[in-house]
MITIVO-950341 format. One record per residue: x, y, z of N, C-alpha, C in turn; residue in three letters; residue number from 0. Coordinates in steps of 0.1 Angstrom, whole numbers, plus 5000, padded with zeros to 4 digits. Example, Ala and Ser with C-alpha at 12.3 -4.5 7.8 and 13.67 -1.06 7.14 Angstrom:
BEGIN
5132  4943  5078  5123  4955  5078  5132  4967  5078  ala  0
5128  4978  5071  5137  4989  5071  5129  5000  5079  ser  1
***
This chain:
BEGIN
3659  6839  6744  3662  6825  6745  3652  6817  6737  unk  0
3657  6808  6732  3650  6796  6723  3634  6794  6732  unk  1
3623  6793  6727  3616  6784  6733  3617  6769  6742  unk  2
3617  6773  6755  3621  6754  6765  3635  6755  6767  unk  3
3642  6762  6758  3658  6760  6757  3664  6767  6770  unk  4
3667  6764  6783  3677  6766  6792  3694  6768  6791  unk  5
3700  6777  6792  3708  6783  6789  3719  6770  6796  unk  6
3717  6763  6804  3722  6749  6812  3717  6738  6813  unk  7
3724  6734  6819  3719  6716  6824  3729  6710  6835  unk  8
3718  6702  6844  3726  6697  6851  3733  6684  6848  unk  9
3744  6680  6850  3747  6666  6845  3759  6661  6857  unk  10
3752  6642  6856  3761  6637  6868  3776  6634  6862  unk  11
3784  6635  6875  3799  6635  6869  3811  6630  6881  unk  12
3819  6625  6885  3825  6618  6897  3837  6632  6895  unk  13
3840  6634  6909  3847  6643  6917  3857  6637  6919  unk  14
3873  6640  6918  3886  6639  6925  3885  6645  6936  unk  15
3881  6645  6949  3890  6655  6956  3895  6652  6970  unk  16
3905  6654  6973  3917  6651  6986  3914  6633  6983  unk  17
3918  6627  6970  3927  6611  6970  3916  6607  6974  unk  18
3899  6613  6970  3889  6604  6968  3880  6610  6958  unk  19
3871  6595  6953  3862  6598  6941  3851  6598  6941  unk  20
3844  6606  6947  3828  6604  6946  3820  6609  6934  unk  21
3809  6602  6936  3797  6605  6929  3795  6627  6930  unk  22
3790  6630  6920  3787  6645  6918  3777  6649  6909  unk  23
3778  6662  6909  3770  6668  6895  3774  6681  6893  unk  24
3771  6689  6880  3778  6699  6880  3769  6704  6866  unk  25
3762  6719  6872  3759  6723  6856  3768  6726  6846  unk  26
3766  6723  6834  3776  6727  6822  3766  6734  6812  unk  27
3771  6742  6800  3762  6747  6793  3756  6741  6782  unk  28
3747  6744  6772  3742  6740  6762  3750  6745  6755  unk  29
3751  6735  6741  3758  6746  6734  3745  6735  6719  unk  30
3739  6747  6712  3730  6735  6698  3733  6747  6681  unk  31
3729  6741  6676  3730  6745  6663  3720  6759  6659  unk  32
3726  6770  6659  3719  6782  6658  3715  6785  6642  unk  33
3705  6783  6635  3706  6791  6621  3702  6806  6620  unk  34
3709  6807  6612  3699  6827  6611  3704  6823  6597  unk  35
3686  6825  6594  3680  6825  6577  3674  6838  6576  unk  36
3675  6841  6564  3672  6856  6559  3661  6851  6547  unk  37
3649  6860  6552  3642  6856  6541  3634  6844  6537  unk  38
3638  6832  6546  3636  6817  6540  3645  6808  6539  unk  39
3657  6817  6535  3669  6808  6533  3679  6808  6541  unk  40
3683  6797  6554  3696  6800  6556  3706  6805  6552  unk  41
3720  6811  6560  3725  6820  6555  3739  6811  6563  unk  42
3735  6812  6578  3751  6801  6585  3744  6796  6600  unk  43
3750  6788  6603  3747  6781  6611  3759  6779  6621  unk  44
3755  6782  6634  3766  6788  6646  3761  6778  6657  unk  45
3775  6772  6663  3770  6765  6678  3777  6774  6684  unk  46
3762  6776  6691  3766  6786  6701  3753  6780  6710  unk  47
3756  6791  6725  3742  6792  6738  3730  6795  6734  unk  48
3719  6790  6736  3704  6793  6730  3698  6805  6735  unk  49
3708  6811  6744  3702  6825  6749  3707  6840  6745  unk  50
3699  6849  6743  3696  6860  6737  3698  6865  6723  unk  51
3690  6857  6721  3688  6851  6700  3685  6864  6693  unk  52
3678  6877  6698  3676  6886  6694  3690  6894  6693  unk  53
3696  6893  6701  3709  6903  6706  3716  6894  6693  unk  54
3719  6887  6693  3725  6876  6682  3724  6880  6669  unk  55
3711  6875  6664  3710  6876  6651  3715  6893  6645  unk  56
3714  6905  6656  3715  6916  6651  3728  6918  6654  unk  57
3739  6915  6660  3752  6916  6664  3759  6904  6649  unk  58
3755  6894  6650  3758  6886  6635  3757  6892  6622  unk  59
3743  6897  6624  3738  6902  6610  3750  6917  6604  unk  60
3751  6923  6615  3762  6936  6612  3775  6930  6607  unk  61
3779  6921  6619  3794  6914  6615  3795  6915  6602  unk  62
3787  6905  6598  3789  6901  6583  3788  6912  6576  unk  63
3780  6921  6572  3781  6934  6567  3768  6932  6560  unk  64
3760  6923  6564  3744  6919  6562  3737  6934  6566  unk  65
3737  6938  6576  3731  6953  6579  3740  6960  6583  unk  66
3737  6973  6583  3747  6987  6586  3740  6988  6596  unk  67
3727  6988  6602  3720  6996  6612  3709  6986  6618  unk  68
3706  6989  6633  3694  6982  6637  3680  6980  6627  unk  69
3678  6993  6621  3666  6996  6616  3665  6983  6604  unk  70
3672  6984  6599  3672  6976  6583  3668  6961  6584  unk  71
3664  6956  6596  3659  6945  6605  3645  6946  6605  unk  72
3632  6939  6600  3620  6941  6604  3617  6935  6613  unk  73
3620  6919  6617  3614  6911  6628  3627  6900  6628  unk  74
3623  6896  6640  3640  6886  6646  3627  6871  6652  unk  75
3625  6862  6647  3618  6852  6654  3630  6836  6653  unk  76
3633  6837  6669  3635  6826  6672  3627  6812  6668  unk  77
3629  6802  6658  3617  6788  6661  3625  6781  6662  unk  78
3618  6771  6674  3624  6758  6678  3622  6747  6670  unk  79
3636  6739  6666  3631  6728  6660  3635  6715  6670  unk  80
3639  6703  6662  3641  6698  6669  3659  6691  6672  unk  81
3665  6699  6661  3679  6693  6668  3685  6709  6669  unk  82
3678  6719  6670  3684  6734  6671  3673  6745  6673  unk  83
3680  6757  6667  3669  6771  6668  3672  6777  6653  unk  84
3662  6778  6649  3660  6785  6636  3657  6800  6635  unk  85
3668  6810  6635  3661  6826  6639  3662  6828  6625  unk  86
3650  6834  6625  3641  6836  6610  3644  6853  6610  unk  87
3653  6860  6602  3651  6869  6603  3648  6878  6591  unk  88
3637  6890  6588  3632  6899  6580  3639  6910  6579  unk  89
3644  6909  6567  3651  6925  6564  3642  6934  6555  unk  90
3645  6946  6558  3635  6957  6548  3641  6948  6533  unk  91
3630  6955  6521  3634  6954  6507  3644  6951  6502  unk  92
3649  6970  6507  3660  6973  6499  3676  6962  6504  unk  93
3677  6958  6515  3686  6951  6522  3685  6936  6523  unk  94
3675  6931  6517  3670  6917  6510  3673  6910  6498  unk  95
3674  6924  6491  3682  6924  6476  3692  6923  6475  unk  96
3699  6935  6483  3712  6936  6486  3718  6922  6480  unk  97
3711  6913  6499  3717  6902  6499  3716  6896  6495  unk  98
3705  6893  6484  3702  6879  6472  3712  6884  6461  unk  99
3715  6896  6458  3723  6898  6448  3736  6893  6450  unk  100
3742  6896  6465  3756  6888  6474  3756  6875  6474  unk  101
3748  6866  6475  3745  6853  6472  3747  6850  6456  unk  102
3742  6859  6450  3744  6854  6432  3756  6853  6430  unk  103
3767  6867  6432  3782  6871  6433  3789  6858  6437  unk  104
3786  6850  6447  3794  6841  6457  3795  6830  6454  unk  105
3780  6825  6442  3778  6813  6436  3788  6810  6423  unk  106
3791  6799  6427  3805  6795  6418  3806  6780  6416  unk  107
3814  6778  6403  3816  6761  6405  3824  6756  6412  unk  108
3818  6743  6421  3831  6738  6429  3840  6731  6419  unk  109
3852  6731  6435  3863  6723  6424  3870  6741  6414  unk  110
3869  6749  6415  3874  6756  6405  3887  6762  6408  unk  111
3895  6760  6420  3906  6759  6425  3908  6779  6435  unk  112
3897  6782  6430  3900  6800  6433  3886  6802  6441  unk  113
3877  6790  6444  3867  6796  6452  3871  6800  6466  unk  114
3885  6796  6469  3883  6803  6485  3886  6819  6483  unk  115
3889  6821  6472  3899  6837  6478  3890  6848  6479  unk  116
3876  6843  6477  3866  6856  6482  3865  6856  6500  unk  117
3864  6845  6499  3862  6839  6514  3874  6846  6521  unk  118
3887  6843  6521  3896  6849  6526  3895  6862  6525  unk  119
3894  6871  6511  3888  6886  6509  3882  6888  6522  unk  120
3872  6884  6523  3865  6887  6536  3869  6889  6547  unk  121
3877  6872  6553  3885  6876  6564  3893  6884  6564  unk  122
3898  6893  6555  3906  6903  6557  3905  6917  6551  unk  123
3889  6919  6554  3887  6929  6547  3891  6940  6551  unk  124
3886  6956  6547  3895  6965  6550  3887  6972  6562  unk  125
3893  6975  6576  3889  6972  6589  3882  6990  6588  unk  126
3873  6991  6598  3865  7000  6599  3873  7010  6610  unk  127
3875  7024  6606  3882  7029  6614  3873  7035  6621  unk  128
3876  7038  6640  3864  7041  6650  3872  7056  6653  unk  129
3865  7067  6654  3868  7078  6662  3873  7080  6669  unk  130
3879  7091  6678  3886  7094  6687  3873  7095  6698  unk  131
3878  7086  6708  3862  7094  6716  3866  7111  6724  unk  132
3851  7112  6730  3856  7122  6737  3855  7124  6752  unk  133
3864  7113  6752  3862  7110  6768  3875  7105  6770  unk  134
3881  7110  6783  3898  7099  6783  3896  7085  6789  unk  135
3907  7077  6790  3907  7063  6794  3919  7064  6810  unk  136
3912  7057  6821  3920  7056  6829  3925  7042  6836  unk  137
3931  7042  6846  3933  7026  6845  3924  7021  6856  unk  138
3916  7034  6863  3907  7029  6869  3896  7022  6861  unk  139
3893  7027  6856  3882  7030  6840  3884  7009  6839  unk  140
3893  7008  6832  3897  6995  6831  3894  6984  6844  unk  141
3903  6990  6853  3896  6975  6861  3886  6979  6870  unk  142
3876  6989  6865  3864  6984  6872  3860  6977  6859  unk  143
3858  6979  6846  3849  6972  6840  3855  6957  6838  unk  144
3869  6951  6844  3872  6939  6841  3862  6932  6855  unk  145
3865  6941  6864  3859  6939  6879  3844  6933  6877  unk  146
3840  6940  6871  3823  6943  6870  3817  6931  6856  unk  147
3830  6925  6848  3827  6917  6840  3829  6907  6844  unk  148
3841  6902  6856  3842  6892  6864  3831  6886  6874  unk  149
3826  6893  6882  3817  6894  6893  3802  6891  6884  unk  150
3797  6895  6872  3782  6899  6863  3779  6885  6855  unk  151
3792  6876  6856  3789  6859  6844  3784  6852  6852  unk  152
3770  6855  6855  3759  6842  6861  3763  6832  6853  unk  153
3762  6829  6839  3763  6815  6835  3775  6808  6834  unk  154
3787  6816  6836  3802  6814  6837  3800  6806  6852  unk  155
3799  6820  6861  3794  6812  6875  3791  6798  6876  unk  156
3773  6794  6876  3773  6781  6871  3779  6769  6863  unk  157
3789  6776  6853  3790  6764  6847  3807  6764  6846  unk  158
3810  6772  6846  3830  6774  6842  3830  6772  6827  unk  159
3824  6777  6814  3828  6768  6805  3820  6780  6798  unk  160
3819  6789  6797  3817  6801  6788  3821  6814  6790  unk  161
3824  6822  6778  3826  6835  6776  3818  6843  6779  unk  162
3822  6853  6774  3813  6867  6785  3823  6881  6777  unk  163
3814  6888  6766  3816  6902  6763  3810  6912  6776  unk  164
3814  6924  6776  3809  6939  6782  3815  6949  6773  unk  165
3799  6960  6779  3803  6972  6769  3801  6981  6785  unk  166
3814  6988  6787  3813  6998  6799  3813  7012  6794  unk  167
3810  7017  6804  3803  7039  6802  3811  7040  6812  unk  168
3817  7053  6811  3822  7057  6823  3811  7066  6828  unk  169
3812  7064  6844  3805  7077  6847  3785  7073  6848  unk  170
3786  7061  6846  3771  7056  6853  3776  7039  6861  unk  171
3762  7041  6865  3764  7029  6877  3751  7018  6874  unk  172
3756  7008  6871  3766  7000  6868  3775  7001  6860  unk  173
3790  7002  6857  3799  7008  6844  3798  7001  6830  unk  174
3792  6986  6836  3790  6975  6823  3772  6978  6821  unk  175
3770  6985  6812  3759  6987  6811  3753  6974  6805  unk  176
3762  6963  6796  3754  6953  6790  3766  6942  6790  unk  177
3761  6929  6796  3767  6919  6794  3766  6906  6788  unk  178
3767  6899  6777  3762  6889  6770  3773  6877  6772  unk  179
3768  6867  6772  3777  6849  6770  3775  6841  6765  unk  180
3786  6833  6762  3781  6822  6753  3794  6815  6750  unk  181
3790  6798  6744  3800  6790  6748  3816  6793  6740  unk  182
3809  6805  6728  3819  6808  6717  3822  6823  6719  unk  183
3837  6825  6720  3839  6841  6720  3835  6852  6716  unk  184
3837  6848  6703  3828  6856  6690  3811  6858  6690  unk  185
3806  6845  6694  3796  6848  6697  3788  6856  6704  unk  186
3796  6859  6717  3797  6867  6729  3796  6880  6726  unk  187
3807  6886  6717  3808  6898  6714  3798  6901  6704  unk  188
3793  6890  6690  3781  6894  6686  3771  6897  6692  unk  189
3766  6891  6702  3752  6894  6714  3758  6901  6721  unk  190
3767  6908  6723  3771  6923  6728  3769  6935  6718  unk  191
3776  6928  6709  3768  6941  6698  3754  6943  6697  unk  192
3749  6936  6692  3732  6934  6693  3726  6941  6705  unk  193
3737  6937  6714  3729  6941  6730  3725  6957  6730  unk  194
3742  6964  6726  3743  6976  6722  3737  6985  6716  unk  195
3731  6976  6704  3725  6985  6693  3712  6988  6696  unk  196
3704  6973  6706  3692  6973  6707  3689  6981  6715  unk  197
3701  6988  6728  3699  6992  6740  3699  7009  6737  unk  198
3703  7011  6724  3705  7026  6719  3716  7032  6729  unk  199
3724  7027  6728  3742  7032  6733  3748  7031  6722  unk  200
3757  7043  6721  3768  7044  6712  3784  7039  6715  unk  201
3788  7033  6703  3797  7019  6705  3806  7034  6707  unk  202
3812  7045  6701  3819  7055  6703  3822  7058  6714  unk  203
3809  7055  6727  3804  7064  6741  3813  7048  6751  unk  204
3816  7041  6750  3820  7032  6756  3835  7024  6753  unk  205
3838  7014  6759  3852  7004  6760  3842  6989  6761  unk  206
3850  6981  6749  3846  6962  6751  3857  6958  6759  unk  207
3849  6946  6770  3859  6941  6773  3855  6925  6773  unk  208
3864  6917  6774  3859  6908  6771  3870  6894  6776  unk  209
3866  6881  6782  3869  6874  6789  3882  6864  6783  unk  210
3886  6866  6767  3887  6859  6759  3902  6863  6755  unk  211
3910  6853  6749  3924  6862  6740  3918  6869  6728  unk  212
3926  6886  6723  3925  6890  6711  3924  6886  6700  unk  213
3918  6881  6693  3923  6871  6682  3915  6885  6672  unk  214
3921  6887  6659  3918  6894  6644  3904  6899  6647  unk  215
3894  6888  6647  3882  6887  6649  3876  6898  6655  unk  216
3878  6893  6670  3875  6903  6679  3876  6918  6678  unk  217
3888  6923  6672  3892  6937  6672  3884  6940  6658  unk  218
3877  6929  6649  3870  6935  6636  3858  6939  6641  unk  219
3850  6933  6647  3840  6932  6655  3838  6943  6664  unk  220
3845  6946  6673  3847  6962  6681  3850  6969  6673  unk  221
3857  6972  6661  3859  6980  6651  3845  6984  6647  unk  222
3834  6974  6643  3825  6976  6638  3815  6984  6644  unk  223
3814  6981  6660  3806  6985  6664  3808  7002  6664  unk  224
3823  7002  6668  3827  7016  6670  3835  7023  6681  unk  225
3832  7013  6687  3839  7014  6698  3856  7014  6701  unk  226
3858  7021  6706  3878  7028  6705  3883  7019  6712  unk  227
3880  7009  6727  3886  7005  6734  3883  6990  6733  unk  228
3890  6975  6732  3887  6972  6736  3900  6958  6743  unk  229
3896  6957  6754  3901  6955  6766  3899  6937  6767  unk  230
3911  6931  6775  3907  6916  6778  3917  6910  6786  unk  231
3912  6895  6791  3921  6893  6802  3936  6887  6794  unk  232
3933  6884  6783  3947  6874  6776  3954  6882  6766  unk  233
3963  6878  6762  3968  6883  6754  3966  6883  6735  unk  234
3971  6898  6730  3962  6896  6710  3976  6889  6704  unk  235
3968  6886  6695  3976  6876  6684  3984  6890  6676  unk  236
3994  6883  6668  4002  6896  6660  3989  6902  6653  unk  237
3982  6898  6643  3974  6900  6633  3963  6909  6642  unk  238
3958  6911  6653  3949  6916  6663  3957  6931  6661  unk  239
3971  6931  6665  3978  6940  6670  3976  6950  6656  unk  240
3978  6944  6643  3979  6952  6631  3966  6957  6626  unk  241
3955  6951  6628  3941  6955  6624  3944  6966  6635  unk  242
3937  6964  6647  3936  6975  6657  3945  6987  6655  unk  243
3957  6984  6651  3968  7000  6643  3960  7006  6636  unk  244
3949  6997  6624  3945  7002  6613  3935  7009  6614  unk  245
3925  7005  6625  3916  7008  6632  3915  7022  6641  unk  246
3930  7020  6649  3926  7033  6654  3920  7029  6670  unk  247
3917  7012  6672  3914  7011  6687  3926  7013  6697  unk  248
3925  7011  6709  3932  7011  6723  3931  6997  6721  unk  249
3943  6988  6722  3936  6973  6726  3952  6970  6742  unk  250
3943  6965  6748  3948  6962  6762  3952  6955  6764  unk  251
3958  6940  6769  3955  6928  6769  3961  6924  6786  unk  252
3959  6913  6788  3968  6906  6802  3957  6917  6813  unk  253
3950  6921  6813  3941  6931  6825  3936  6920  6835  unk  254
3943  6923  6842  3942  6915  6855  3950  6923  6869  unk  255
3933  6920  6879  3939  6920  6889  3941  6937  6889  unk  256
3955  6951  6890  3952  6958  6888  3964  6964  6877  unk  257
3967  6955  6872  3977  6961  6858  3973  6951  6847  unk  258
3976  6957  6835  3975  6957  6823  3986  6960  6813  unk  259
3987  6957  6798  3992  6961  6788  3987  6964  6779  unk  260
3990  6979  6776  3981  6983  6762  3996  6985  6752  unk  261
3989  6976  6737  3995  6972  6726  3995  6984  6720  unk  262
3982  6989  6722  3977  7001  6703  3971  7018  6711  unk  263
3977  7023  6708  3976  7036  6712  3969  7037  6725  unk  264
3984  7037  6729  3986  7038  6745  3983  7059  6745  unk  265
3980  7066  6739  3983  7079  6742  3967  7084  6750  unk  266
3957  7073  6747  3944  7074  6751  3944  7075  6767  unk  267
3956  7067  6772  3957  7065  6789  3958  7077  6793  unk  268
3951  7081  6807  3957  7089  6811  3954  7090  6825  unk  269
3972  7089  6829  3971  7088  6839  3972  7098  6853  unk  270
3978  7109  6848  3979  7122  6854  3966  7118  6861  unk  271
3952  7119  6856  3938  7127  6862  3936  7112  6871  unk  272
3941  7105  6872  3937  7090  6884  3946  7089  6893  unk  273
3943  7078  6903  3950  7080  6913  3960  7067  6916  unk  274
3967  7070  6898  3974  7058  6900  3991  7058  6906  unk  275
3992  7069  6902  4005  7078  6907  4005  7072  6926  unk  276
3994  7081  6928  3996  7078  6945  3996  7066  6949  unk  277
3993  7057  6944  3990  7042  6949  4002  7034  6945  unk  278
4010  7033  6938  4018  7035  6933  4029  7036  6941  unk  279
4034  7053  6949  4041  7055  6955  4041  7047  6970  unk  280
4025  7047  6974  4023  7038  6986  4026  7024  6986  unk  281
4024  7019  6974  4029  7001  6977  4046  7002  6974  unk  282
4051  7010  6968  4063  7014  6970  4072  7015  6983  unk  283
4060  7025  6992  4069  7030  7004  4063  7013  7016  unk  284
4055  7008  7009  4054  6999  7019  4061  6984  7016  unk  285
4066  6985  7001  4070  6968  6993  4085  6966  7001  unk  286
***
């Protein structure tokens, strides 16, 4: 977190309730101007939560295709200014270059009517395909880690007004090994990546799940990490549905409660080895 920067605030606010108006208060979150500069030079600037700036900058920095790997990162320093947070971050050499040479490539005249179509290039670049894991998926599997990502959003808790990534393991306790938030989706799932990388867990060894609808984004982002599964309470956009085909993820959507819909390679389920059959039969013999 930022230097001073509290992930909230309390603020006064008047209450409706039962046909009266009182006086109240209610924490809400911060949300300020994040930079991640490479080098000296900013690079983009993100409103997002001022907390877990490390997990961030390295979850961002991959997105973009700025680094392949934790390592290629020398130092991550959050500095406080005064209308934001400036994370100053050091790449090795050789990955410094890289990106001053990516910056040369991208510099163009404005006004020249064809500057966006790199930009779009990007948004639609060609999606990273994740492995087969070697583990099956069940539907227990699923709603504990929706369970365990509902019950784990301290800042959601307090405030009702942000998101919340998880990366779950089957088969250790707690199943959400890492939980990150923040007021923007995407952001969320970048400080879940970061979380990931920094925590030395393999995106392969796990399922994302995440509080938010599927949008393109999201399934590029779990693509990247590596991860086969990833899971949410709302439903994916068409374009979500076709990356994740391309990909090779599981993507799930509507998980709530104890049923779900999986969109993209439903053959990962399996339900034989859970006990969803019997439970199943019992709210049957008793509905």
């Amino acid at each position: 977190m930022g230097k001073g920067k509290k992930a909230s605030r309390q603020v006064s606010d008047m209450r409706f309730q039962d046909g009266v108006l009182t006086p109240s208060h209610r924490n809400v979150p911060e949300e300020v101007p994040i930079a991640f500069s490479y080098g000296g030079s900013t690079h983009a600037v993100m409103m997002a939560s001022p907390a877990d700036l490390e997990d961030f900058a390295l979850g961002f920095s991959l997105a973009e295709g700025i680094v392949r790997s934790a390592d290629e990162i020398v130092a991550i320093e959050p500095v406080e200014t005064d209308k934001g947070i400036d994370v100053q971050i050091r790449l090795k050499d050789a990955t410094a270059d890289a990106l001053v040479a990516r910056r040369r490539r991208m510099a163009g005249p404005v006004g020249c009517g064809l500057c966006g179509i790199e930009s779009i290039d990007q948004a639609m670049r060609p999606v990273t395909a994740v492995t087969d894991p070697g583990w099956r998926l069940t539907p227990q599997m699923i709603r504990e880690a929706m369970a365990e990502l509902a019950s784990r959003q301290a800042l959601n808790h307090e405030t009702r007004a942000v998101h919340a990534a998880g990366f779950y393991l089957a088969g250790v306790e707690p199943g959400l090994v890492a939980l990150r938030e923040d007021v923007g989706r995407h952001n969320a799932l970048d400080k879940l990546s970061g979380a990931v990388l920094r925590g030395g867990w393999k995106g392969a060894d796990g399922m994302v799940v995440v509080t938010s609808r599927l949008s393109v984004e999201m399934v590029q982002k779990t693509a990247l990490l590596g991860a086969p599964v990833l899971a949410a309470i709302s439903a994916p956009t068409a374009l979500a549905i076709e990356v994740a085909e391309a990909s090779g993820i599981t993507l799930i959507g509507i998980a709530r409660d104890r049923d779900f819909e999986v969109f993209v390679r439903p053959d990962r389920l399996d339900i034989d080895r859970s006990a969803d059959r019997l439970d199943v039969l019992k709210r049957q013999m008793n509905g």
